[in-house]
N, C-alpha and C positions, 0 to 999 in steps of 0.2 A: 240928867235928862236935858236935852234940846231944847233951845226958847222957838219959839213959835219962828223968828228970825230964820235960824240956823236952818231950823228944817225947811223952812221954804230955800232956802238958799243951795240945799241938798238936793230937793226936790226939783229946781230950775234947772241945776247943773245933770243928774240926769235923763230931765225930759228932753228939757229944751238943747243942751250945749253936748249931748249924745253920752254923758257918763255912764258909766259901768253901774249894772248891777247885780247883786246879790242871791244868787238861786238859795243856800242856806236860809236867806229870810223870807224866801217867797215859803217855802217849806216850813217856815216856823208862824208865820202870822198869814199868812192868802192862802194856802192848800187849804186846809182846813174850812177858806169860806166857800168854796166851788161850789156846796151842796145850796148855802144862802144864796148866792150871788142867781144859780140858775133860777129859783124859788121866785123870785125879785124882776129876773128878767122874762118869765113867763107872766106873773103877776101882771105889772105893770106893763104889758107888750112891748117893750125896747126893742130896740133893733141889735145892739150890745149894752155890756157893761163892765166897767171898770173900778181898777182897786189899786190905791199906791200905799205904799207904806215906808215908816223909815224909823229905825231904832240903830242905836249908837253907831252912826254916822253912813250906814249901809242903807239903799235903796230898794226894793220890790215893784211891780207889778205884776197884776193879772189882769187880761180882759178876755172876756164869754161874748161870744157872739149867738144868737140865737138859731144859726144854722147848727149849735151843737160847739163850735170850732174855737177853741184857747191858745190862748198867748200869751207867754209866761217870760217879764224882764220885758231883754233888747226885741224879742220877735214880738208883745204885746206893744211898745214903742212904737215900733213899726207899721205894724197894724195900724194903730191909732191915725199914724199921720196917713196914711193911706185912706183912713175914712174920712180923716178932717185937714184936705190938702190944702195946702198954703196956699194965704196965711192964716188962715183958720186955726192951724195946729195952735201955731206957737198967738193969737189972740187969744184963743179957747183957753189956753193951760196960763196964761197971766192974768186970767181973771178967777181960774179955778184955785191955784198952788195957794195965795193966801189962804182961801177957807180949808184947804186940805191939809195947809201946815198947822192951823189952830183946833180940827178934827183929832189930826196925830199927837200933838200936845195935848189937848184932853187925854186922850188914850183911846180915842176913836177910829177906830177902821174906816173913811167913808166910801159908799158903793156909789157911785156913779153909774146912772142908766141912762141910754142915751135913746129917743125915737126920731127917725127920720121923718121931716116934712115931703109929703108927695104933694 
């Protein structure tokens, strides 16, 4: 397993410095949360929500938006920085990757739900 380090280190490189990711692991740990995640985003009225993950040294994401609309990897990346345009993106994700890499070291999935200020 990954020290809490590592994974964030993983998790930086492919949020922030545009790395590759893994559909095989969105498919093994995020499909399966689509059902929670929307549950979550209804619940809590978000605007989206998100989900990163990372096991043996491979990256995932998913993010829901509550128009219905998923992005799965590089096109939920994408997304994201489109909702949080710089430098938002890359403040937001250097204050979030540490708790998200001590989540994943637990063996926690964390869901991230976001609601916009009007």
């Amino acid at each position: 397993m990954n020290s809490v380090k590592q994974i964030e280190k993983l998790l930086t490189q492919a949020l922030l410095y545009g790395g590759a990711m893994d559909y095989r692991l969105y498919e093994y740990e995020l499909a399966n949360q689509i059902d929670t995640m929307r549950e979550s985003l209804i619940r809590d009225g978000d605007e989206y929500i998100f989900a990163v993950t990372e096991n043996a040294g491979s990256v995932a994401m998913l993010l829901l938006e509550a128009s219905g609309a998923g992005f799965i990897n590089e096109q939920a990346r994408d997304q994201l920085k489109r909702l949080w345009p710089s430098p938002a993106y890359e403040n937001n994700l250097k204050q979030l990757l540490r708790p998200v890499a001590r989540d994943l070291h637990r063996g926690t999935i964390p869901l991230d739900g976001v609601k916009v200020a009007r």
